[in-house]
C-alpha positions in Angstrom: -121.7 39.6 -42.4 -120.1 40.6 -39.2 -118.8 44.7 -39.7 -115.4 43.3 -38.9 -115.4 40.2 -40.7 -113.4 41.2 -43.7 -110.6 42.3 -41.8 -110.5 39.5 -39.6 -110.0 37.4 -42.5 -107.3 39.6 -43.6 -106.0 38.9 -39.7 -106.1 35.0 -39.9 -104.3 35.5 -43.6 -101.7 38.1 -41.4 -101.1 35.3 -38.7 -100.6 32.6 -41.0 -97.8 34.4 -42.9 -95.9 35.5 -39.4 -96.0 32.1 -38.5 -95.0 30.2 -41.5 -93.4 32.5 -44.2 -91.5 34.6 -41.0 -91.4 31.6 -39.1 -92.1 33.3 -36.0 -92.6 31.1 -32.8 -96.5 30.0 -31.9 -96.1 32.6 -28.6 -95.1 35.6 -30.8 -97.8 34.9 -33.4 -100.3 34.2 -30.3 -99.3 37.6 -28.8 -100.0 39.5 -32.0 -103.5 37.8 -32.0 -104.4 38.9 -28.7 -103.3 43.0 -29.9 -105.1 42.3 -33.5 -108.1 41.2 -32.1 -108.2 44.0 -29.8 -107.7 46.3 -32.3 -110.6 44.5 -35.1 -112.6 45.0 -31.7 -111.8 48.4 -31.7 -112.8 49.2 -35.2 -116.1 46.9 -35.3 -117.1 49.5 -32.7 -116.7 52.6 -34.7 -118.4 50.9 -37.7 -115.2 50.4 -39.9 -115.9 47.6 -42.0 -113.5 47.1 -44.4 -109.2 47.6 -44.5 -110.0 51.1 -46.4 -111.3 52.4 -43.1 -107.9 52.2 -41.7 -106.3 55.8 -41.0 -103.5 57.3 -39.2 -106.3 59.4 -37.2 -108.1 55.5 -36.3 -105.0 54.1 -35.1 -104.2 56.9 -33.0 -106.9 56.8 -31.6 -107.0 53.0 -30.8 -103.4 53.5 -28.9 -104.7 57.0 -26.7 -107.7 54.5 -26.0 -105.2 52.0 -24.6 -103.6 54.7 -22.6 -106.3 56.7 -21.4 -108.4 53.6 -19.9 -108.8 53.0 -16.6 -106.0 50.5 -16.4 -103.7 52.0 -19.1 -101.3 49.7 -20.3 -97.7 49.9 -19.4 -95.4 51.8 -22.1 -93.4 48.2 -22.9 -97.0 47.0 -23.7 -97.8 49.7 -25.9 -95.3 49.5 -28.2 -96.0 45.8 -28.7 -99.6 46.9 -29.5 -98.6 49.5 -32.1 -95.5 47.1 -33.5 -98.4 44.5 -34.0 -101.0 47.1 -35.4 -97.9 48.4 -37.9 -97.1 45.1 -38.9 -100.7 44.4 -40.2 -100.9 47.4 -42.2 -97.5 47.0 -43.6 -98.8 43.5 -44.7 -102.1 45.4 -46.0 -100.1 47.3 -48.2 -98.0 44.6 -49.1 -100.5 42.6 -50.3 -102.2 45.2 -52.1 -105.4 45.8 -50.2 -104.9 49.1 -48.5 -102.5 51.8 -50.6 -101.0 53.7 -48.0 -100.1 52.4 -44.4 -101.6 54.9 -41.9 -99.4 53.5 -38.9 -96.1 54.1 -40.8 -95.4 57.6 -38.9 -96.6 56.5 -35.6 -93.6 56.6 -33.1 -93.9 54.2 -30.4 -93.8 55.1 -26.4 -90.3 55.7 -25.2 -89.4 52.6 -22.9 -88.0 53.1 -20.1 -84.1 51.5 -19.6 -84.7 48.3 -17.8 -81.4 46.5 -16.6 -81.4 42.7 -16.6 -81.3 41.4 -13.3 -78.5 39.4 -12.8 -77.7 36.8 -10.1 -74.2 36.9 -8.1 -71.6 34.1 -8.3 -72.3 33.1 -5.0 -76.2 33.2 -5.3 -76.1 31.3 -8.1 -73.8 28.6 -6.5 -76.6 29.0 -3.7 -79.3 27.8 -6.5 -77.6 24.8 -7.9 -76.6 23.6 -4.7 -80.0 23.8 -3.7 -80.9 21.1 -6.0 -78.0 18.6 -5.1 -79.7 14.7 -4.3 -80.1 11.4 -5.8 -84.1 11.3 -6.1 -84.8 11.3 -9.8 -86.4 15.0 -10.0 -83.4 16.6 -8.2 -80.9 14.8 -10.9 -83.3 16.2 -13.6 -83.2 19.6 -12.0 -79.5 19.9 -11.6 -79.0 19.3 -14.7 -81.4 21.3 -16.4 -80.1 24.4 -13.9 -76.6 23.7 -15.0 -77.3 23.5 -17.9 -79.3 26.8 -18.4 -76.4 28.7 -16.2 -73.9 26.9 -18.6 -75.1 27.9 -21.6 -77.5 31.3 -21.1 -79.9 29.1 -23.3 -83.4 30.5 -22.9 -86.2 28.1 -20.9 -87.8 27.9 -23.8 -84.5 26.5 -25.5 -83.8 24.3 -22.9 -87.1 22.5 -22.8 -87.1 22.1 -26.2 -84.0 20.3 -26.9 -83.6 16.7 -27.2 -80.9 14.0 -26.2 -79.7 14.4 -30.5 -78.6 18.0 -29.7 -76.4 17.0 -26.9 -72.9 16.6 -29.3 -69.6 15.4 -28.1 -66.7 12.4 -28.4 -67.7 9.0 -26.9 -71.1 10.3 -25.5 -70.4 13.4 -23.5 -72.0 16.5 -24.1 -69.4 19.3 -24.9 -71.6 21.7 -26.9 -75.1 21.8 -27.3 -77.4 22.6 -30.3 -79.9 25.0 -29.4 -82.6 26.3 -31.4 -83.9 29.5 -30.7 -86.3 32.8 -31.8 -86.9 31.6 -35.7 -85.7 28.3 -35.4 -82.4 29.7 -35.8 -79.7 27.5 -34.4 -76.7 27.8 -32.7 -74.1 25.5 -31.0 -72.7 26.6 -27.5 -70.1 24.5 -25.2 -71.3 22.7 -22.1 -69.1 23.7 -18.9 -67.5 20.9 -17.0 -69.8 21.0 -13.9 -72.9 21.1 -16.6 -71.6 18.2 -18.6 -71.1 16.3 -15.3 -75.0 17.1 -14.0 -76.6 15.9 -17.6 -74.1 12.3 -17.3 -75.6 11.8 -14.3 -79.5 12.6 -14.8 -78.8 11.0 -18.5 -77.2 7.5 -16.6 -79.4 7.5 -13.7 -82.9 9.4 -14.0 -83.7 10.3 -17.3 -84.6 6.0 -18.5 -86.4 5.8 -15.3 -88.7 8.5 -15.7 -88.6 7.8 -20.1 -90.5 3.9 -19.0 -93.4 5.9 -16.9 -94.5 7.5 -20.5 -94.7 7.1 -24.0 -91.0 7.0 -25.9 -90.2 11.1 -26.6 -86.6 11.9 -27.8 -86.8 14.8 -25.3 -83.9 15.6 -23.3 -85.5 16.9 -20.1 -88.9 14.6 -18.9 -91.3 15.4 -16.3 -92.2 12.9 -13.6 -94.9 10.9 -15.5 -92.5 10.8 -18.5 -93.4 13.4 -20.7 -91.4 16.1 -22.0 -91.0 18.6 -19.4 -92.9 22.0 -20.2 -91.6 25.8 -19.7 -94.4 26.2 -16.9 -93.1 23.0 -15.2 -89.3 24.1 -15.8 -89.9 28.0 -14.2 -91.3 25.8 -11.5 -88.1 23.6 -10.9 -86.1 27.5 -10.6 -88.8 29.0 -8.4 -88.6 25.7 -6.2 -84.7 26.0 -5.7 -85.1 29.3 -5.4 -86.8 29.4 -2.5 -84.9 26.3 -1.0 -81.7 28.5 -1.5 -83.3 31.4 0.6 -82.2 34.3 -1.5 -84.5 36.3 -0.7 -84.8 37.8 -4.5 -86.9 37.5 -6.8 -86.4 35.2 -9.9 -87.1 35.4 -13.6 -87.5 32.7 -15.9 -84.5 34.6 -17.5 -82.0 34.7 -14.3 -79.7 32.3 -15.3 -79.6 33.7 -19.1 -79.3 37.0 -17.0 -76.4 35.8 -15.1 -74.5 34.2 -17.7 -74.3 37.2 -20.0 -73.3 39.2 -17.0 -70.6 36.6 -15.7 -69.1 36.4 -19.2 -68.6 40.1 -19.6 -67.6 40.6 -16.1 -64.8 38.0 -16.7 -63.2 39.7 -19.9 -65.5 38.0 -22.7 -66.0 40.1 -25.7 -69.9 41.5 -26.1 -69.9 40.0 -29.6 -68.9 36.5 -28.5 -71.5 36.4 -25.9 -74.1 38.0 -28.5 -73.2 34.5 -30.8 -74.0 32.3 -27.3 -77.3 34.2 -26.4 -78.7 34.0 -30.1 -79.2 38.1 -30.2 -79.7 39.1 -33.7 -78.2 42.8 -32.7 -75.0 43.3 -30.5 -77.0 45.8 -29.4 -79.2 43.9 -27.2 -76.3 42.3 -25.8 -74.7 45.6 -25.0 -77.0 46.5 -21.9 -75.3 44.2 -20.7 -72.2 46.0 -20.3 -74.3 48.5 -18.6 -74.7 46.1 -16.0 -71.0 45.1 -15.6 -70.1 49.1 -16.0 -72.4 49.8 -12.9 -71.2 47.1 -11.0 -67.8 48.6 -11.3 -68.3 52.3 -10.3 -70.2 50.9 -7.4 -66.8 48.8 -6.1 -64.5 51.9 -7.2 -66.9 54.3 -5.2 -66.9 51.9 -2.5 -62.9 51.2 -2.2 -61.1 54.4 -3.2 -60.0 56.7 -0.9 -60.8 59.7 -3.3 -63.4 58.5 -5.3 -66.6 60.5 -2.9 
């Protein structure tokens, strides 16, 4: 028997409860393998061969290990490595196999505070006009832009929905049904301009490119008919990105980014924009504040006469 092969059947019995009995989504559980199995690699080194090996002073280790190598990993990374290392030992001791959990006084690596890097109003009418046409992937793109601007649905979100959980009177799409981290679901309105850009690609593109592939109740297809995948999606923003000569840098997340920020710039309360982006915790909607807060002590220092 392998010297790690108890545990990693312990892992596989870890992953299987994340993913079904926690529901988390395949990329979470998927991220959690690729920590575990660094850390099973870890411990088949040192000759632990069995969960009662597991100690604070091994898991310590493991992490200064991480930190200490020649490319140590960033402090965001780090405490998705110990989060993932806690949660199998909490499950140990859950299930009985281990008594104590020796990464439950482990504090995690203080992370830095990253802003979210928001778009302005102008740059994002810069994007979206950047995918005005008539060709059949420009209607797709519009509307999948307008829609992710409209909304602040995640990529993942968007890609995933299908023409069912577009919702409204006599066909148009007012709200939409998005399901997000969990499979939790929420319903968000469509804007006007949004609602518009899916008619259109829904009328005109979307049963042209449907007959080039096999029937799929996806809203958004790819060009051979298929339902369009994230990878493909970031594409279609990088693409208009660079047609709109920004001259920034964009994340998969821009238009989430810029939505949230919008909102609160333009009197929305945090907890109403924390129902639309699917946060569990106002508190991850509150950096966003931060952003709107900076953006105005940058205009007052800028206009008043008194404030430098």
């Amino acid at each position: 028997m392998p010297p790690d092969a108890d545990l990693a059947r312990h892992l596989e019995r870890y992953l299987r409860h994340v993913g079904i009995e926690r529901g988390r989504s395949a990329n979470t559980v998927a991220a959690y393998r690729r920590d575990l199995d660094g850390f099973l690699a870890f411990l088949a080194e040192r000759g632990i061969v069995d969960p009662t090996g597991l100690t604070a002073a091994v898991v310590t280790d493991f992490l200064r290990g991480l930190r200490e190598r020649s490319q140590p990993l960033a402090a965001s990374s780090m405490a998705r490595a110990l989060s993932s290392v806690r949660g199998f030992t909490r499950f140990l001791v859950e299930e009985g196999v281990i008594e104590a959990d020796p990464a439950v006084d482990l504090d995690p690596p203080k992370l830095p505070s990253r802003l979210p890097k928001a778009l302005t109003i102008e740059q994002v009418e810069r994007l979206l006009a950047a995918t005005d046409g008539e060709e059949l992937d420009r209607l797709r793109d519009k509307a999948l832009l307008e829609l992710l601007y409209a909304t602040g649905a995640r990529v993942s979100e968007a890609v995933g929905l299908n023409v069912d959980d577009l919702i409204g009177d006599e066909g148009t799409s007012e709200v939409v049904r998005l399901f997000g981290k969990g499979g939790k679901q929420r319903i968000v309105p469509v804007g006007s301009y949004a609602r518009a850009a899916l008619d259109r690609y829904l009328v005109r593109a979307r049963p042209v490119l449907s007959m080039r592939g096999r029937a799929t109740p996806a809203l958004f297809l790819g060009m051979r008919g298929a339902r369009l995948s994230r990878q493909s999606a970031w594409l279609v923003i990088r693409a208009a990105g660079e047609r709109a000569e920004l001259g920034i840098e964009l994340s998969p997340h821009s238009m989430r980014h810029s939505f949230a920020t919008h909102l609160l710039q333009g009197g929305a309360d945090v907890r109403v924009v924390q129902e639309l982006l699917g946060h569990a915790s106002v508190a991850t909607t509150q950096i966003y504040t931060r952003v709107t807060a900076d953006a105005l002590r940058d205009v007052y220092v800028t206009a008043h006469p008194r404030a430098r």
